[in-house]
N, C-alpha and C positions, 0 to 999 in steps of 0.2 A: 504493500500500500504506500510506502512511505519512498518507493522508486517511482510509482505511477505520479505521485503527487511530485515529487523533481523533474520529470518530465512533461507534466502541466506546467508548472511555473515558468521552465525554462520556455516552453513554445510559447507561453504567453508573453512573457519579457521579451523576445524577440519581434513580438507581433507588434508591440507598443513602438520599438526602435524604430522597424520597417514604418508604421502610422505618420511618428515624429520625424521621419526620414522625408518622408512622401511630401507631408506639408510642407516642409521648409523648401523642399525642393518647389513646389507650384506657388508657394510664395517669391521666391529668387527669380522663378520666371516668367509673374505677372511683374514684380517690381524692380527689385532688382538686378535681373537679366536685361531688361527694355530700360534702364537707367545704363547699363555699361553699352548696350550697344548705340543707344542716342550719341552717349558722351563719345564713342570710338568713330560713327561713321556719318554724324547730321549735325553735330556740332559746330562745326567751322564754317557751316550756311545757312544753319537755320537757328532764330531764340526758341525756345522752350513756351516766351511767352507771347506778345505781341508784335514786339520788337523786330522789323526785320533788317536781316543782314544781307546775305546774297542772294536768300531767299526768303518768301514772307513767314513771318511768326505762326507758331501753329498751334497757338492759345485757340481752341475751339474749331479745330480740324476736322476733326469728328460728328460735328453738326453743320459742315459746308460742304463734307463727302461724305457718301456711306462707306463702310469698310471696305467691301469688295472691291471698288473702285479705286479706293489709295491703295490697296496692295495690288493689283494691277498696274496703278503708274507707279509705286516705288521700284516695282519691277522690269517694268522699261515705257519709262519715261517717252523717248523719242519714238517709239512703237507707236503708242497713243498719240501722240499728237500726228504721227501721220497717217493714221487711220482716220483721221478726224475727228476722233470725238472731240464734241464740244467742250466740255470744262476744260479740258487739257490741253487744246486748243488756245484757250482764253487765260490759261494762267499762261504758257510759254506766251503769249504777246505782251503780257503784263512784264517778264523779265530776260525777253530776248535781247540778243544772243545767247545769253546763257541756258545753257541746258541742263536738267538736271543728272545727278549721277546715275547709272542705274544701278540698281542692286540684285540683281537676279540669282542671285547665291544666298539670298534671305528665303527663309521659309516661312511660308503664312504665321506659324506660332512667331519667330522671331519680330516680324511687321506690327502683330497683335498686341506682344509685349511694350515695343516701344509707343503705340497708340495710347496703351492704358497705363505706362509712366507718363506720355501727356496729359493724359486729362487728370491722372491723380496731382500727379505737381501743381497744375493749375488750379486744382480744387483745394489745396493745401494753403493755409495761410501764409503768407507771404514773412519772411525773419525781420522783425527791428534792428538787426545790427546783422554787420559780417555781408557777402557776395548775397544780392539777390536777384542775380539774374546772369546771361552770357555763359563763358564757358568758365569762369570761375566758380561761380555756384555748381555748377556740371561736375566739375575736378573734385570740389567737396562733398558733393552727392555721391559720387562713384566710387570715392573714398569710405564715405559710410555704408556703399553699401557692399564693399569686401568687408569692412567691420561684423555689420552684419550676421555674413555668413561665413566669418571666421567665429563668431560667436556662436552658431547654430554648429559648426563643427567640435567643436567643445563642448558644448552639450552633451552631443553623440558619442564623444570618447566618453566621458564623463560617466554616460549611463550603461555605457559597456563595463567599465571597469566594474560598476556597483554590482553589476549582474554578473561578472565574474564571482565579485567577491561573494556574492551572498551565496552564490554554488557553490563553490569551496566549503565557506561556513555549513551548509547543508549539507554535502557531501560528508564532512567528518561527525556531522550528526548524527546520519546513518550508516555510518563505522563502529560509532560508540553503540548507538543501539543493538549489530549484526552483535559484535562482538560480546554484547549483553544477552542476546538471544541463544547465542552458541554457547555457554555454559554456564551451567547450574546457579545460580548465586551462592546456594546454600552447601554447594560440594567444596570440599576441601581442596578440589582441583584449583577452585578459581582463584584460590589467593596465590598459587604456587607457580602458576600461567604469567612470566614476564609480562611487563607491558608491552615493549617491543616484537616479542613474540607473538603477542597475540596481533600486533599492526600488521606482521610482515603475514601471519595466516589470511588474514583478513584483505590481502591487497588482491587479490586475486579475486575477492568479490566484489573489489571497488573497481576493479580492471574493466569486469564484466558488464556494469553497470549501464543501462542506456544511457541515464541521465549523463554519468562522468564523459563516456564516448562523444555524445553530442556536443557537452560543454568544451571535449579535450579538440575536437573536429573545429568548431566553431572560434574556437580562439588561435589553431595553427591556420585556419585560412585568413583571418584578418592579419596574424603576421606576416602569412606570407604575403597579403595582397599589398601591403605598407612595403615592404620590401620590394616587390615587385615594383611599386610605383616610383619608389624610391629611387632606386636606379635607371628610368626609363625617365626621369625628370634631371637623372646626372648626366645623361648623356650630350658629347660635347661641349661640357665645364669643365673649364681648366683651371679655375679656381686655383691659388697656389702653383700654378705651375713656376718653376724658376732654373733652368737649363745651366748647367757649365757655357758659357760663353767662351770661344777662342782665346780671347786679350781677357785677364782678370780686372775687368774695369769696373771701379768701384765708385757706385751713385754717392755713398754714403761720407766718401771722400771728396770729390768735386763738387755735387749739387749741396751737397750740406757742411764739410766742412770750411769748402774756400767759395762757398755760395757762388758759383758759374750756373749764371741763368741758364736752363733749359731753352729756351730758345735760341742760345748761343751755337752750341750741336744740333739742335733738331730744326736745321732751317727752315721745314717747311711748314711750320705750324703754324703760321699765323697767314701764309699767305694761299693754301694747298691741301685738298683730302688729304695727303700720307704727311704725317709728320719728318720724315725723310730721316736715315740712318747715318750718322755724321760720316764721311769721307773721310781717309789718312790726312790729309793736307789739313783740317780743320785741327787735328790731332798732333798736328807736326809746328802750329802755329805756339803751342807751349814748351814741347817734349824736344824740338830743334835744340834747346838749352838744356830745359829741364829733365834731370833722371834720364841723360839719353841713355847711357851704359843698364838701366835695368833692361831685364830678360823680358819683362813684360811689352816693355816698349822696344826692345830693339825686332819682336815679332812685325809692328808696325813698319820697321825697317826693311827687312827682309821681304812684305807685300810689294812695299813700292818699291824697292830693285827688281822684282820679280814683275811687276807690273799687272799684279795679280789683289782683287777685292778681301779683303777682310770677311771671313765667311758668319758672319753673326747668326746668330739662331732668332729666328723671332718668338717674340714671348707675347704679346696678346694680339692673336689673331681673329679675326670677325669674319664667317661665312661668308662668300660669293655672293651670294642672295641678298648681301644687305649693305646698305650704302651709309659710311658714314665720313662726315668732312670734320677735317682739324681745325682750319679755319673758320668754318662759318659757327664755330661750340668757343674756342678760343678767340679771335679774333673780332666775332661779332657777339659773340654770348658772354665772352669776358670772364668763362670757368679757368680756374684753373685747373695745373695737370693734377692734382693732387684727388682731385673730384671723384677722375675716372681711374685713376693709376696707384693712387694709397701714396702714401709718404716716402714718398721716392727717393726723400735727401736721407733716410735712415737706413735704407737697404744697399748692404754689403753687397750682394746680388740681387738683380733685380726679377719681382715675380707678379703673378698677375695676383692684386689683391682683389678686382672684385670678380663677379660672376659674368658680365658681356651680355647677361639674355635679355629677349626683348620685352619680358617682365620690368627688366632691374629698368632700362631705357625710357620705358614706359612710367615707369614711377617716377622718376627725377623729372621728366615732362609733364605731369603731373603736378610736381611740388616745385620746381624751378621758375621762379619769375623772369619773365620776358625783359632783359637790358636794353630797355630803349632809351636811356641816357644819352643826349647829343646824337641821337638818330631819328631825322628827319622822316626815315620808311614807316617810322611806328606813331609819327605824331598823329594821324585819327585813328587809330585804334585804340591808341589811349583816351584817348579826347570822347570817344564814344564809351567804353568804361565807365571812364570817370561820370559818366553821364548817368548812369544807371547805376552808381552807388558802389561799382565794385573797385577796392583800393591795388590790388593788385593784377597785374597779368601772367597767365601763366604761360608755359611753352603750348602749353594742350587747346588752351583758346584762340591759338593762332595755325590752328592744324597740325599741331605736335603728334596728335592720336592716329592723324589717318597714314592710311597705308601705305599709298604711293612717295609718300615723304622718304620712307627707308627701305623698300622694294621697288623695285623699276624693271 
């Protein structure tokens, strides 16, 4: 009786998880699913509320079309208007030339999601203080709502654990009990039966056990699937990577002890995508005098009689698939290397301190204020901000989110 009843409880606590699973999950995808995807693919053209940018605001979208219809034109846009239909027709003359994106890789749920983050946003009171509008307010919505369901996953471990634990606890209750069943109280056996003795007889019915099975089945597949994911989420981080370099050249000594700007060696940062691998002659502009007799520098020697490149190993390298410029982050963003490269003036050898993916990218776009300081490109974007109350710009309000920015 007392295994049929561990194997109720256990299918019933499972059932509960799978419930609280389910909901959070069709909550994430009426709100905050259609909150990341606004913020990732309509943000940089369209407000949230009235406000229009490249394209008109879509505060009450949804009583100027019917559903079926906006996700037909989210889906191809230019299709509709030369089919003729009218509404579609009459908004492209409202803001031609411009056409709109299409999105044909959205899925009616996905279209539906971001429909009912519009109209719920707009039916939400409006904040007395902080971003209430553009792609600021976006950047902190989208923020809260990984919070979220970084909370609802917490939960869910949360409640795993409990229901481990209380199995266990139960499981050795009906250890105590077997073990009290299987002999006598009242024979002189039982005082004379080790305790351990009597566990190790008894493990063999806890072996047998369905409840234990299910519980022991159910906790090696959430290891293994955490691990599985685990790895399948490492792939392609090189995190820490830090190579033997040919020439022992020491960041920790030039960039930090005799402070030699990076920009000094890395010509091409501020002007150029690749930050450029210093050349011997840039190397030779010190070492001509200085320590020419070390072993490490006369290797620099021996290239250039040989008339042969320095073979450096690269250390943080970035996928084919994705484009990124030195200069327009340095030179027009005004980061420093330290941002993306970690404290470079302290490492002896130098290694990749952050991760590269387009998560980490993503997030600093995200929380990175737009430097339009003495730049003319950004004076009405700011100017229209500041107009709607919001005190900062981010990378992400200026189409930091979309795609074609870092894929081409």
């Amino acid at each position: 009786m007392i295994k049929r009843a561990l194997s109720y409880f256990l299918w019933a606590a499972t059932a509960i998880v799978l419930t609280i699973w389910s909901s959070t999950s069709s909550f994430a995808q009426d709100s905050a699913k259609g909150e990341k995807l606004f913020t990732q693919n309509c943000a940089s053209c369209h407000n949230v509320g009235e406000q229009k940018l490249i394209g008109p605001g879509l505060k009450g979208v949804d009583t100027r079309h019917d559903e079926a219809w906006l996700i037909k034109w989210i889906k191809n846009p230019a299709g509709m208007v030369a089919s003729g239909d009218e509404a579609a027709v009459k908004l492209y003359d409202q803001f031609k030339p411009t056409m709109m994106t299409a999105f044909g890789s959205m899925s009616d749920d996905d279209i539906k999601s971001i429909l009912a983050y519009i109209k719920e946003k707009n039916a939400a009171p409006e904040p007395t203080t902080g971003p209430t509008g553009g792609g600021g307010g976006q950047a902190v919505a989208a923020a809260a709502g990984d919070q979220s369901s970084g909370f609802f996953s917490v939960v869910l471990v949360a409640l795993l654990v409990v229901m481990i634990l209380m199995l266990a606890a139960l499981l050795g209750i009906l250890g105590v009990l077997n073990r009290l069943s299987s002999v006598d109280p009242n024979s002189p056996e039982a005082e004379k039966i080790p305790f351990f003795a009597r566990l190790k007889e008894n493990a063999g019915k806890l072996g047998n056990s369905p409840a234990f099975r299910t519980g022991a089945l159910l906790l090696f597949v959430l290891l293994a699937g955490k691990a599985t994911l685990d790895g399948m989420y490492g792939i392609g981080i090189h995190q820490g990577y830090a190579p033997k370099q040919p020439i022992a050249f020491s960041h920790k000594l030039h960039a930090g002890e005799y402070k030699i700007d990076c920009n000094y060696c890395h010509t091409g940062v501020n002007k150029g995508k690749q930050a450029n691998i210093p050349s011997a002659n840039i190397c030779m502009n010190c070492h001509n005098s200085v320590k020419a007799s070390s072993p490490e520098i006369q290797k620099i020697y021996r290239a250039i009689e040989k008339d042969q490149p320095i073979e450096w190993i690269r250390v943080h390298n970035l996928p084919d698939l994705a484009y990124f410029n030195h200069s327009q982050h340095v030179n027009v963003g005004g980061l420093q290397c330290q941002q993306c490269h970690g404290e470079v003036q302290t490492m002896e050898v130098i290694e990749q301190r952050s991760t590269l993916t387009m998560g980490w990218c993503i997030d600093c776009h995200r929380k990175t204020n737009v430097n339009s300081k003495d730049n003319k490109y950004y004076d009405k974007l700011v100017e229209l901000h500041a107009s709607k109350g919001v005190k900062e710009m981010k990378v992400a309000d200026i189409g930091g989110l979309e795609c074609s920015k870092c894929h081409y």
